[in-house]
TIKOLSE-519060 format. One record per residue (C-alpha): x, y, z. Coordinates in steps of 0.001 Angstrom, whole numbers, padded with zeros to 6 digits, always signed. Last residue first. Example, Ala and Ser with C-alpha at 12.3 -4.5 7.8 and 13.67 -1.06 7.14 Angstrom:
! TIKOLSE-519060
+013670-001060+007140/+012300-004500+007800/
This chain:
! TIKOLSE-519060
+099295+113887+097598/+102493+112805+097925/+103588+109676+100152/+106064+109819+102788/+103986+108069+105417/+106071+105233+105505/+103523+102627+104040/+102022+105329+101362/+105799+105363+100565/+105977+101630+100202/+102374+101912+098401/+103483+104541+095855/+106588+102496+095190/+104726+099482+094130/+102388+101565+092159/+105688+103100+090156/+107470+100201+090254/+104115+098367+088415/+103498+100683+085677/+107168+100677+085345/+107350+096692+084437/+104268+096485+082377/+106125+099212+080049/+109799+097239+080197/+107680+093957+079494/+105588+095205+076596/+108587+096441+075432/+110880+093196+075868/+107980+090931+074472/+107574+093149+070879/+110680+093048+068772/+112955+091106+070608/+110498+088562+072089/+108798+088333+068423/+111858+087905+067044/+112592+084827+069508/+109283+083590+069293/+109340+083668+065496/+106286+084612+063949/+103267+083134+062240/+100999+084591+065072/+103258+082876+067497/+105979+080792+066418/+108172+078593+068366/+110946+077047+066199/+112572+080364+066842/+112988+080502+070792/+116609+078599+070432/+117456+081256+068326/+116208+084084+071082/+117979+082120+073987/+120618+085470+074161/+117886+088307+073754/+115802+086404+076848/+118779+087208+078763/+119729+090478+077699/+117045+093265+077808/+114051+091179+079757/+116077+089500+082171/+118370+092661+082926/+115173+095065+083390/+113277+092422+085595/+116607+092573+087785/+117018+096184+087816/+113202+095942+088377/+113831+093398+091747/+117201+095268+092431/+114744+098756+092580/+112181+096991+095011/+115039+095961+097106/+116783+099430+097659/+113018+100721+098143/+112411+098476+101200/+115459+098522+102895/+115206+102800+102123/+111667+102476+104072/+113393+100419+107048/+116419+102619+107464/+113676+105555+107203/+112100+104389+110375/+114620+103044+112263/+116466+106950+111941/+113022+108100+113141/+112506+111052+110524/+112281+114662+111595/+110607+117276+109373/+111964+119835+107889/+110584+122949+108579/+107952+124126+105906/+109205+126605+103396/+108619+130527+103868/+106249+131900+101736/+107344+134972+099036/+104575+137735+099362/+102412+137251+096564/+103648+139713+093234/+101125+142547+092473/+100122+141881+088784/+101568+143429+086188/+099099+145413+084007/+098553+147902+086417/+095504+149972+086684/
């Protein structure tokens, strides 16, 4: 009785598979653009709203300033919202181009 198990027979990899030049010209449009739309979210969120944050503070929400509360809290909830949402609207370009995993 062995107490190494017989090792599987190594499989051979799947061909590549041929892509319509049109076809993945299109998909890579598509994720280029999705990635300068989170780059973009990304920039907004990290730097921009950072910069207006002392003209934020006279708004106050739950007895703090906007501004803080944009720094502290608002950029995080934003980054987290934001990759929950690339990551579905990648799924469905892929899912679009038949390049999707299972």
């Amino acid at each position: 009785m062995a107490l190494v198990p017989d090792e599987a027979p190594p499989t051979k990899a799947p061909p590549p598979v041929e892509i319509d030049p049109r076809k993945a010209e299109a998909y890579w449009g598509k994720t280029v653009r999705l990635m300068w739309i989170t780059l973009s979210l990304w920039f907004f969120a990290s730097f921009l709203v950072h910069l207006f944050a002392p003209s934020l503070n006279p708004i106050h929400i739950l007895g703090f300033p906007l501004g803080f509360y944009m720094a502290a809290q608002g950029s995080l909830i934003i980054f987290v919202v934001a990759l929950f949402w690339f990551a579905r609207a990648q799924n469905a370009i892929d899912e679009e181009f038949d390049v999707a995993e299972e």
